[in-house]
N, C-alpha and C positions, 0 to 999 in steps of 0.2 A: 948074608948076615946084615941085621939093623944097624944105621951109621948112629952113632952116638951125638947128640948135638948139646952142648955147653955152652953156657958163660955168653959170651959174647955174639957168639956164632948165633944163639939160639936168638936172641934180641934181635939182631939183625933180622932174621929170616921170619920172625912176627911171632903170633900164636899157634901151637900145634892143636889143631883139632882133630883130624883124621890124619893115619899117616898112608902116605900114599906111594907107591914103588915110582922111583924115575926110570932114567935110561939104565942108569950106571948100576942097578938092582940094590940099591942102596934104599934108604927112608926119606921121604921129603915131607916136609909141612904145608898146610894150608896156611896160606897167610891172612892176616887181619888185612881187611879193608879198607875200617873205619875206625877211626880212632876210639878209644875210651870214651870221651865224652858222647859224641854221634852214637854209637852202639848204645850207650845207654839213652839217650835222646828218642831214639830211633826206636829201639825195645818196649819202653813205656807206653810210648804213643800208639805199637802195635796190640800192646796189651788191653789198652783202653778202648780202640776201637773194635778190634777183631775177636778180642779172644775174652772180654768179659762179660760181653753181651748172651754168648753161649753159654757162662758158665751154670754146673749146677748146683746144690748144698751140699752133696755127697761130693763134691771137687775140693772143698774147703784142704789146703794141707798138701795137698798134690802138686808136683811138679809141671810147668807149663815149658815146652821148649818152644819157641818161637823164629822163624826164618826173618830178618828183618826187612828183606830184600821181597818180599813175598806175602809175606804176612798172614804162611800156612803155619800150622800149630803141630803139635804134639802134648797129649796130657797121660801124667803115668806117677804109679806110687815112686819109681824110684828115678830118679830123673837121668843117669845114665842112660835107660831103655828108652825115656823122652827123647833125648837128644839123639840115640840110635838109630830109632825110628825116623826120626826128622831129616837125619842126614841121607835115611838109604831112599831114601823119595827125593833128595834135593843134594847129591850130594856137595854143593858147592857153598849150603847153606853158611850165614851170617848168624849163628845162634846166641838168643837172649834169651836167660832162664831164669823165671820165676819160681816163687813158690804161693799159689794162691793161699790170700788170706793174710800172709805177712809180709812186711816189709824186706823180710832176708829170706837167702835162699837156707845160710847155714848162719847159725850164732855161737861166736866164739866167746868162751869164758865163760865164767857161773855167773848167776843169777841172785840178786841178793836174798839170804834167809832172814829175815828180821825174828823170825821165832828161836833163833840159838844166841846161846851167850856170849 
């Protein structure tokens, strides 16, 4: 059975990306690397170089997963299969995900109507 990881415990042990069987047949995480800022540092940069020069117009909106450590890609409607995909070729990847075209991957909150009262 899967160990359950909370609170504290989980911070400690970084970001869970894939979960991975240990010894003790339990769950472990992949930990983060790099920090917040570096990952995103690092992301961009991979974006800019690698992955926009191939893009197409029909990519516009699509999800890009990116290995930051590598600076192989992944592009897909739904960015889970992105990231799926990216991981089962690299599974140790460093992923930063985009979404071509905008500045966010998700946008949280509505949108102003200026046409309602």
């Amino acid at each position: 059975m899967a160990k359950v990881i909370e609170g504290a415990e989980y911070e400690q042990r970084g970001a869970s990306l894939k979960p991975q069987d240990d010894a003790e047949g339990s769950m472990a995480s992949l930990s983060r690397r790099y920090s917040k800022e570096e990952l995103a540092s690092r992301g961009d940069a991979a974006f800019a170089s690698a992955v926009r020069p191939r893009l197409q117009p029909d990519d516009e909106g699509r999800f890009v997963a990116i290995d930051i450590d590598t600076n192989a890609f992944e592009i897909d409607d739904d960015e889970l299969r992105a990231c799926d995909r990216l991981r089962a070729r690299f599974p140790e990847a460093q992923i930063w995900l985009v979404r071509v075209g905008s500045r966010y991957v998700h946008r949280f909150g509505g949108r102003d109507r200026r046409d309602t009262p």
